[in-house]
C-alpha positions in Angstrom: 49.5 43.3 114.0 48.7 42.5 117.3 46.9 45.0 120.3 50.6 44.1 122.5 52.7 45.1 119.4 50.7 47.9 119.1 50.6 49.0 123.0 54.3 48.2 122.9 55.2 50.8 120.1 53.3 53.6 121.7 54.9 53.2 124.9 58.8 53.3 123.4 57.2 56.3 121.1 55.6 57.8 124.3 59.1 57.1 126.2 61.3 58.7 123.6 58.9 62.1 123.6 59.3 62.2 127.5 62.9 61.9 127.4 62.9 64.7 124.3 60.6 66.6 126.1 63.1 66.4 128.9 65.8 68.0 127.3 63.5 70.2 125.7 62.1 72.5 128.6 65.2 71.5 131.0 67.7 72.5 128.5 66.6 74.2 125.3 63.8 76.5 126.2 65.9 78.0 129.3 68.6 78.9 126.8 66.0 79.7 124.2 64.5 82.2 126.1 67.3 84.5 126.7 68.0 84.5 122.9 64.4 84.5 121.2 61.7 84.7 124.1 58.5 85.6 121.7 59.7 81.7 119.8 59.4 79.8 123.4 55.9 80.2 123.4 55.5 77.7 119.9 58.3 76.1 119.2 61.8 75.5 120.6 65.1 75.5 118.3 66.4 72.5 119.1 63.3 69.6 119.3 64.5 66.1 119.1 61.1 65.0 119.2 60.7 65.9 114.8 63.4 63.3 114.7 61.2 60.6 117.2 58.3 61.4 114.6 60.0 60.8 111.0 62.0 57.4 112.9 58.1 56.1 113.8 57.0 57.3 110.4 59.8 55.4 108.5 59.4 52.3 110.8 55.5 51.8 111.1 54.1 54.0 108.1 50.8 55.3 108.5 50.3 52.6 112.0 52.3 56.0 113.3 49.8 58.4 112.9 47.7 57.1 115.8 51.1 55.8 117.8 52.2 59.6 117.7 49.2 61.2 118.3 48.4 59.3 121.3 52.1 59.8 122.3 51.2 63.1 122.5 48.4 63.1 124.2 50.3 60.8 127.1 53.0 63.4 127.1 50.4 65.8 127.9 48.8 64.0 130.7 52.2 62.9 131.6 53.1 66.7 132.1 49.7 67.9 133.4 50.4 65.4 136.5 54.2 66.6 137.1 54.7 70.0 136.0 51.5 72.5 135.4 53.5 75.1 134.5 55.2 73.0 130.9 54.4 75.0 127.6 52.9 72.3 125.2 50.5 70.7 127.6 47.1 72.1 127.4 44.1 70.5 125.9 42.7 73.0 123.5 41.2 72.5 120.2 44.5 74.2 118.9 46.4 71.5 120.5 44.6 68.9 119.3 44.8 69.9 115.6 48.6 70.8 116.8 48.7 66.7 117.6 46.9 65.5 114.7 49.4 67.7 112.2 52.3 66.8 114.3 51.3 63.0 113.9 51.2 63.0 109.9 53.7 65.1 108.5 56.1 62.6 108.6 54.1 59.9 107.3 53.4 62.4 104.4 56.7 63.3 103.4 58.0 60.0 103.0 54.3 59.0 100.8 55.8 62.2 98.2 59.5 60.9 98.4 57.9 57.2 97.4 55.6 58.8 94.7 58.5 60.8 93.4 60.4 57.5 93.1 63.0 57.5 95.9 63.2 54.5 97.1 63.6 54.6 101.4 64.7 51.3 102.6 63.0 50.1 105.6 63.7 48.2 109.2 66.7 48.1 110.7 68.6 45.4 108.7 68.5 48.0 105.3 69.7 51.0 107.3 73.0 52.5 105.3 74.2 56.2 105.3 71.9 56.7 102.2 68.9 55.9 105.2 70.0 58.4 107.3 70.5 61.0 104.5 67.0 60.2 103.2 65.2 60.6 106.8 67.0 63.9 107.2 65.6 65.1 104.1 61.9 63.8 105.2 62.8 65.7 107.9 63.5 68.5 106.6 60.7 68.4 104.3 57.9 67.0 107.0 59.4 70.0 109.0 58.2 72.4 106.6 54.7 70.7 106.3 54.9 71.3 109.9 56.2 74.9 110.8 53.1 76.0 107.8 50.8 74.1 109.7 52.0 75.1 113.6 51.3 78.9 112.1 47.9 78.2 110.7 46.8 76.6 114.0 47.9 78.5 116.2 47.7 82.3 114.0 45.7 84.2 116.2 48.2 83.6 119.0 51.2 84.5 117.6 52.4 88.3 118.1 51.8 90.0 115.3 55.0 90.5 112.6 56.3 87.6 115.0 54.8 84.8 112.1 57.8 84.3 109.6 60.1 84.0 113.1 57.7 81.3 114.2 58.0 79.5 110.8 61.2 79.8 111.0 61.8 78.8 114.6 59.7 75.5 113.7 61.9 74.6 110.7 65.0 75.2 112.7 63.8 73.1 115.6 62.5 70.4 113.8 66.0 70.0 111.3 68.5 70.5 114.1 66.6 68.2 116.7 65.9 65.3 113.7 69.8 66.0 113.6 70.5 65.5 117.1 67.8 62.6 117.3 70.0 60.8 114.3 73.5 61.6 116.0 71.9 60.2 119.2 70.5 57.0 117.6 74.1 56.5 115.9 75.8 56.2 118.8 73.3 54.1 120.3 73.9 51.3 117.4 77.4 51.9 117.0 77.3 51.4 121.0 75.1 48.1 120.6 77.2 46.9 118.4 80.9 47.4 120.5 79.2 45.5 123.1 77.5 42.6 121.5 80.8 41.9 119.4 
């Protein structure tokens, strides 16, 4: 693969986590903090971004490793510059593990589905409603790879007897925003295709 294939899919990775993020602290995380303030701080119920992650994962393999943990790094510089005040933005060793976990689990998941003999189809020409079941399951499964590794890294912050509401906001955040993500996407192809017909 070339450097400009490469530079290309980290900048629509890097554009879909803005426009997640977006939504995110516009929309979830003022909502979310009426219901469950203590969760805001670490994860946020609805994060469409999981989705973003298993999509580059199915798509690029372990090439998304670095594409999402870069991504993430540009979102935080990207945030740094407009808004100080964003949760998910500072660059502390927690963080950076945060990153590096956040840019695998995916990858991982669908490495144990392949092991375990499911077969994933891949690219765009093999996608089927089998596809989207299977990437909702990696999802799922990626987001609890994820919500065990969020509350390792980042256990000395959490309020104490807050940790199994942490998990559990993670796994919820992660499986309803891969949800959304997916519902989003459909309509996009289903959209591409009414117009090129």
């Amino acid at each position: 693969m070339r450097l400009k294939e490469h530079l290309y899919n980290i900048a629509w990775i890097f554009i879909a986590h803005v426009i997640g993020m977006l939504l995110v602290t516009h929309a979830v995380l003022p909502l979310q903090s009426l219901a469950a303030p203590n969760i805001g701080t670490f994860a946020a119920l609805i994060f469409p971004i999981h989705g973003i992650r298993v999509i580059a994962a199915w798509m690029f393999g372990w090439w998304s490793v670095p594409y999402l943990f870069i991504a993430n790094v540009l979102l935080a510089l990207f945030y740094a510059v407009i808004a100080m005040e964003t949760p998910y933005t500072e660059f502390t060793a927690e963080r950076l593990m945060s990153w590096s976990l956040v840019s695998i689990v995916a990858v991982v998941a669908i490495d144990l589905f392949k092991a375990s003999g499911m077969k994933i189809g891949k690219g765009l020409a093999s996608i089927s409603e089998d596809t989207w079941k299977q990437l909702l399951f990696v999802g799922f499964v990626s987001s609890v790879l994820n919500s065990v590794g969020q509350s390792l890294i980042f256990a000395g912050k959490i309020i104490s007897g807050e940790e199994l509401n942490v998990m559990i906001g993670y796994l919820i955040g992660d499986t309803l925003g891969t949800f959304l993500c997916f519902v989003g996407l459909l309509f996009l192809f289903r959209g591409y295709r009414w117009l090129t017909q």
